[in-house]
TIRO-265041 format. One record per residue: residue in three letters; x, y, z of N, C-alpha, C in turn. Coordinates in steps of 0.2 Angstrom, whole numbers. Atoms other than C-alpha are relative to their C-alpha. Layout:
# TIRO-265041
PT,code,npx,npy,npz,capx,capy,capz,cpx,cpy,cpz
PT,ALA,X,Y,Z,X,Y,Z,X,Y,Z
...
//
This chain:
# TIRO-265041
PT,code,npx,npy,npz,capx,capy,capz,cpx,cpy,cpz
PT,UNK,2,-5,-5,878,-254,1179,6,5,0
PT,UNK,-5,-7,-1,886,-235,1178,4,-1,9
PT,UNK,-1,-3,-9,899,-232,1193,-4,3,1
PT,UNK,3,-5,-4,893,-225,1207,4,7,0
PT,UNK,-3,-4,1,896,-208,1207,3,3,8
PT,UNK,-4,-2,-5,907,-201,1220,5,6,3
PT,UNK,-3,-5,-1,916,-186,1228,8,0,-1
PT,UNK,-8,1,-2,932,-195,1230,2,0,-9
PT,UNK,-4,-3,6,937,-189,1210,5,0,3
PT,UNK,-7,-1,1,954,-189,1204,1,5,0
PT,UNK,-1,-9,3,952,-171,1201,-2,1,10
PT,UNK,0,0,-7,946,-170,1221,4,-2,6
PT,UNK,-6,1,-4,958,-178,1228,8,1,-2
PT,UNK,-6,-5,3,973,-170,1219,-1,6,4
PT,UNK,-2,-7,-2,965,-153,1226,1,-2,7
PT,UNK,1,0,-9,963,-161,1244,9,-2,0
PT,UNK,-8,3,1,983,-169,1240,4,8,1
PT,UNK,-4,-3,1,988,-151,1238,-2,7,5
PT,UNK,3,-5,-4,979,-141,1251,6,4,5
PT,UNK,-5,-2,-9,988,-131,1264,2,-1,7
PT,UNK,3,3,-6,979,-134,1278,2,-9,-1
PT,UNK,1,8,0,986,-153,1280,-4,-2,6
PT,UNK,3,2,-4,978,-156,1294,-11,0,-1
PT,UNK,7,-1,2,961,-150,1289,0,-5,-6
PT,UNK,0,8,6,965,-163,1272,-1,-5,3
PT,UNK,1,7,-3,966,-177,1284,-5,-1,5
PT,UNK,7,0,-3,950,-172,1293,-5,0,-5
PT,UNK,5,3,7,940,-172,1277,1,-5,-3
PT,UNK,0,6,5,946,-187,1268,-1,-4,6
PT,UNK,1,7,-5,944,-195,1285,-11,1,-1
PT,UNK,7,-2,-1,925,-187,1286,-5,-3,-7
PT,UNK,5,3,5,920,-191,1267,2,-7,-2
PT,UNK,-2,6,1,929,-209,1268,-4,-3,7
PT,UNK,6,2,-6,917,-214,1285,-5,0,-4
PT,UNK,6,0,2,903,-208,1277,-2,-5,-7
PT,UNK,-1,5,5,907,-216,1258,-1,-8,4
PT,UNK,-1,6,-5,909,-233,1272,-7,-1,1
PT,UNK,6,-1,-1,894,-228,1278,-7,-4,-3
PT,UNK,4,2,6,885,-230,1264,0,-6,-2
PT,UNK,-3,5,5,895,-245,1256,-5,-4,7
PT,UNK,2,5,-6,888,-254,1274,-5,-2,-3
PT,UNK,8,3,1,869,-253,1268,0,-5,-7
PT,UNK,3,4,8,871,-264,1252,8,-6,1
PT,UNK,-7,3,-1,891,-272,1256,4,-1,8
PT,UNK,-5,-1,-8,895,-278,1274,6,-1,-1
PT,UNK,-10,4,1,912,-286,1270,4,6,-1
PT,UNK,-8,-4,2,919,-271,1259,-2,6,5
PT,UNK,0,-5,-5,912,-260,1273,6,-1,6
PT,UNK,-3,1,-7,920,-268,1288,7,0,-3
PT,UNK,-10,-1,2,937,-269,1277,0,7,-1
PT,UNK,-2,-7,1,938,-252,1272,-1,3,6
PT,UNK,0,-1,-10,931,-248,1293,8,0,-1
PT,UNK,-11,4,-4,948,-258,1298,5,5,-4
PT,UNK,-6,-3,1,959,-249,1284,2,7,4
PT,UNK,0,-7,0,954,-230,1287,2,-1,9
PT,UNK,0,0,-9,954,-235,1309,7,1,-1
PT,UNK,-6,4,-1,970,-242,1305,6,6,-2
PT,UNK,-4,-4,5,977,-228,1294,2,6,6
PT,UNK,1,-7,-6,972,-215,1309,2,-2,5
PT,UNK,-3,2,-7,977,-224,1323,7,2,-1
PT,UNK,-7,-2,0,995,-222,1315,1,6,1
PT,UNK,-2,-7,1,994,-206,1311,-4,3,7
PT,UNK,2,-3,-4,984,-201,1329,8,-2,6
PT,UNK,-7,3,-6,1000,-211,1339,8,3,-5
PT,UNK,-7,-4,4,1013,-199,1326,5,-7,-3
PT,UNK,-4,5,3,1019,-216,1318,0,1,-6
PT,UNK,-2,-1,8,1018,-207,1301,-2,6,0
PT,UNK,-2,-9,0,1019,-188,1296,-11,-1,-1
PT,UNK,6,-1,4,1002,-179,1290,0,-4,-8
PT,UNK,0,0,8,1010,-179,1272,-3,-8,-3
PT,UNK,1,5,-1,1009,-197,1275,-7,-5,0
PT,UNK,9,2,0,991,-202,1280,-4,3,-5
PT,UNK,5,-4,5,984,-189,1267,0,-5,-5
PT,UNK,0,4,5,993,-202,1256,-4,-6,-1
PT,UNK,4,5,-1,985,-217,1262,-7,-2,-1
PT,UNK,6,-3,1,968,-209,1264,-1,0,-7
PT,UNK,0,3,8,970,-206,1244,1,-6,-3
PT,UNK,-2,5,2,976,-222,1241,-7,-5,1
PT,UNK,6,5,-3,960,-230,1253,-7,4,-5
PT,UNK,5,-3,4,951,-217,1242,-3,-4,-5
PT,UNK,0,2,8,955,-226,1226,-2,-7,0
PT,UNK,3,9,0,954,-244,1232,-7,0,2
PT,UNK,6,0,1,936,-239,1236,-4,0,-5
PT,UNK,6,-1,7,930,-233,1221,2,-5,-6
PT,UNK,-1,8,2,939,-249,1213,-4,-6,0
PT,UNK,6,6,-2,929,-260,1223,-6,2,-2
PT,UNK,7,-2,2,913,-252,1217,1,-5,-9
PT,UNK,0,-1,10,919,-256,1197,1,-7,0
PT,UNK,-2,8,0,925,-274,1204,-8,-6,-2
PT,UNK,3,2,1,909,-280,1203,-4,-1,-10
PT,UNK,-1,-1,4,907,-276,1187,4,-5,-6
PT,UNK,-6,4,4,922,-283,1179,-1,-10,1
PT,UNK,3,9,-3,917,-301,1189,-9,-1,-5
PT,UNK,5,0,3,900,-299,1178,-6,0,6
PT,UNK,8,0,-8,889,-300,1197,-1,8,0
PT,UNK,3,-6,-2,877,-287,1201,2,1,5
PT,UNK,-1,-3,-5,879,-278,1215,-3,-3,8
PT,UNK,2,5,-7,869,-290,1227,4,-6,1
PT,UNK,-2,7,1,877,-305,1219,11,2,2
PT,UNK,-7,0,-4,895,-297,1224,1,3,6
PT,UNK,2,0,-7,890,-294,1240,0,-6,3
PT,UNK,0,8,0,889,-311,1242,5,-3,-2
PT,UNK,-6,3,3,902,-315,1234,7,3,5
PT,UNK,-7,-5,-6,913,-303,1247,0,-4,6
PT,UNK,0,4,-7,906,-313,1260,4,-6,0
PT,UNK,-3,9,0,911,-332,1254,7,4,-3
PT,UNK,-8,1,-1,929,-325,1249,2,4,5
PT,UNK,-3,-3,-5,931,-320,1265,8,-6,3
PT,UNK,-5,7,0,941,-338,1267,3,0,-5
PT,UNK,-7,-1,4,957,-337,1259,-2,-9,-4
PT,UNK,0,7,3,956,-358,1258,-6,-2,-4
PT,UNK,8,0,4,937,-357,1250,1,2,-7
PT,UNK,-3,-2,7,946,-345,1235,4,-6,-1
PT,UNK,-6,5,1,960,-358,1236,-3,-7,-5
PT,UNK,4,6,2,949,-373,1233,-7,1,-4
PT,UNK,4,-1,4,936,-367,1224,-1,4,-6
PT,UNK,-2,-3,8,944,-354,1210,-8,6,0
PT,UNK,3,-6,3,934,-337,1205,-8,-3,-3
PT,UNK,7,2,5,921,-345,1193,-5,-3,3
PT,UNK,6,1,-3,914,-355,1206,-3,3,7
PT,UNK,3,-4,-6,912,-344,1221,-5,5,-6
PT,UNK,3,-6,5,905,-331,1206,-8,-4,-1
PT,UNK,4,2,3,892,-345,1203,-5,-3,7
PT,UNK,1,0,-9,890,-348,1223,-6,6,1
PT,UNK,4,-9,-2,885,-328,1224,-5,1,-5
PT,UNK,6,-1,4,873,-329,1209,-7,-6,4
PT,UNK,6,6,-3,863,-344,1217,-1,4,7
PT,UNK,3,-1,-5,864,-336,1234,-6,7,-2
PT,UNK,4,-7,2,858,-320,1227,-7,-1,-3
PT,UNK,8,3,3,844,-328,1219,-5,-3,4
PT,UNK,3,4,-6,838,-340,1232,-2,2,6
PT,UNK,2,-4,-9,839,-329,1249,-5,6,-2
PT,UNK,6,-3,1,829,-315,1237,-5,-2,2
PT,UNK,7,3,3,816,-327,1232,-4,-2,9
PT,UNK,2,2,-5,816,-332,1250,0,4,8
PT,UNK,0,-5,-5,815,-318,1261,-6,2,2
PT,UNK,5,-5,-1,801,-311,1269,2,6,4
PT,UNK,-1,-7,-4,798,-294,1277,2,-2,8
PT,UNK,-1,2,-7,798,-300,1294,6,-7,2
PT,UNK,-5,6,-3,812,-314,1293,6,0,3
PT,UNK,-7,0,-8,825,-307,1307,-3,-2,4
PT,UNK,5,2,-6,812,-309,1319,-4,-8,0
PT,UNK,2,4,-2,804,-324,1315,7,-7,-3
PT,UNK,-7,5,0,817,-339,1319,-2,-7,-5
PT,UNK,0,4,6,808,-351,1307,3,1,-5
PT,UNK,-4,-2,7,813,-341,1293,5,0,0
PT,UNK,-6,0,-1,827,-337,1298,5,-8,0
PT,UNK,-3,9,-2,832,-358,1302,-2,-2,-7
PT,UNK,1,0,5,825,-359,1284,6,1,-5
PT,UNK,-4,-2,5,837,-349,1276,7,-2,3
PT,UNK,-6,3,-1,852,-354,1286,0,-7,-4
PT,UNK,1,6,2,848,-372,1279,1,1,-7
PT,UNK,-1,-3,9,846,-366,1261,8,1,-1
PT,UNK,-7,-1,3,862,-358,1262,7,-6,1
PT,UNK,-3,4,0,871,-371,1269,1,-6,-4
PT,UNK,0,5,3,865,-384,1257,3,3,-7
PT,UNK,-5,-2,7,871,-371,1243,8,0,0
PT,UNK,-9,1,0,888,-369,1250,2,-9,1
PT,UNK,-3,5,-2,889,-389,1253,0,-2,-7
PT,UNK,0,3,6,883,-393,1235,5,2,-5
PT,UNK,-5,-5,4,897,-380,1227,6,-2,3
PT,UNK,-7,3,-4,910,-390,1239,5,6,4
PT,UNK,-3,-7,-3,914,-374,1249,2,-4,7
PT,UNK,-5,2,-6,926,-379,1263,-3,-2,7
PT,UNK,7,1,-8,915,-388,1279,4,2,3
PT,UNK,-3,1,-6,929,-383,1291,-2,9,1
PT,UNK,1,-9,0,923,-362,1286,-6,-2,-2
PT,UNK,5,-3,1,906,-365,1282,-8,2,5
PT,UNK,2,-4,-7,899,-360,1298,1,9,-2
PT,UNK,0,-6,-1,906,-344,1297,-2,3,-7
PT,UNK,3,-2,8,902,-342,1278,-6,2,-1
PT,UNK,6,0,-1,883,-346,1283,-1,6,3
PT,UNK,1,-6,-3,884,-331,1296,1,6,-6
PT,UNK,-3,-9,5,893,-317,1284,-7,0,-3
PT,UNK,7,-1,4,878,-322,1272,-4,1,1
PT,UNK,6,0,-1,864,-324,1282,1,9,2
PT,UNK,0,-7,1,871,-305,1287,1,4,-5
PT,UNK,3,-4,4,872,-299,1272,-6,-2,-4
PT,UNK,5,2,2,858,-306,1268,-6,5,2
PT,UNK,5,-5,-5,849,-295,1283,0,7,-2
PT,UNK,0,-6,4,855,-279,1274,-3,0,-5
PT,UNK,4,-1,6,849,-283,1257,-7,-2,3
PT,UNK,8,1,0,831,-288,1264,-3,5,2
PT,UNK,5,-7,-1,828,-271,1270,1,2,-8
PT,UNK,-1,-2,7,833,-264,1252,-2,-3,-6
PT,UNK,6,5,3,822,-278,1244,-6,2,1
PT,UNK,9,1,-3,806,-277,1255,-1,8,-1
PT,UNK,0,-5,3,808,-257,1251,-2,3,-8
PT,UNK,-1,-1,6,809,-260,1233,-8,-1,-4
//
């Protein structure tokens, strides 16, 4: 799978690095780095609501003068790059882009990485990605059958993969959410 292609270039963010107007630099990289988020939300809850938290976090400091402009412009470019990173990370892990959506989700627990090691959360996210596809319907937020179906499913795949029982409540949720995002972009397809 080609990166996605993206405005935040190295060559774009050097000219916005050397702008003038600093202030104006830090309302655009704030402006194409929300939307960029934006986007990442419909196919990636996790790397969305991380990159949300970094960019809130990066402006809060710089809206409460806890670091210069020259400062935020840098961090801004830095969240730039860690963005277009995580796009290519999928990749390098050999998962598609649904199956590391899933996989953002179950390494959300640091002791789940801890105890389970890379290849088998990688092999977690292929099985969910497969199974919550096959088993989606168009109307499965609404109806609580399905829904109680696929929570089961998933539960029984993170117990048979030995994912951590004292986190896999909260693993169940992340996935059944990003589950709810890829099933519009499924049922569309």
């Amino acid at each position: 799978m080609p990166p996605e292609p993206t405005l935040l270039s190295d060559e774009f963010l050097a000219e916005v690095r050397g702008m003038p107007q600093r202030n104006l630099a830090v309302e655009l990289l704030e402006k194409l780095l929300a939307g960029e988020i934006k986007s990442r939300s419909r196919r990636n809850v996790v790397q969305a609501r991380s990159f949300a938290d970094l960019l809130e976090h990066a402006l809060r400091k710089y809206q409460n003068r806890a670091i210069e402009t020259a400062q935020v412009i840098e961090e801004l470019i830095a969240l730039a790059k860690d963005k277009r990173a995580a796009g290519a990370r999928g990749e390098a892990l050999g998962l598609s882009e649904d199956e590391l959506a899933f996989y953002d989700a179950l390494e959300t627990n640091d002791s789940a990485v801890a105890v389970l090691g890379e290849p088998e959360l990688r092999a977690i996210a292929r099985e969910l990605a497969e199974s919550v596809r096959a088993n989606v319907t168009i109307d499965w937020t609404v109806r609580e059958n399905v829904r109680a179906h696929l929570r089961v499913l998933v539960k029984r795949i993170l117990r048979k993969h030995g994912y951590p029982p004292d986190e896999q409540e909260t693993a169940t949720q992340t996935v059944l959410e990003q589950a709810e995002v890829l099933s519009e972009i499924w049922a569309a397809a």
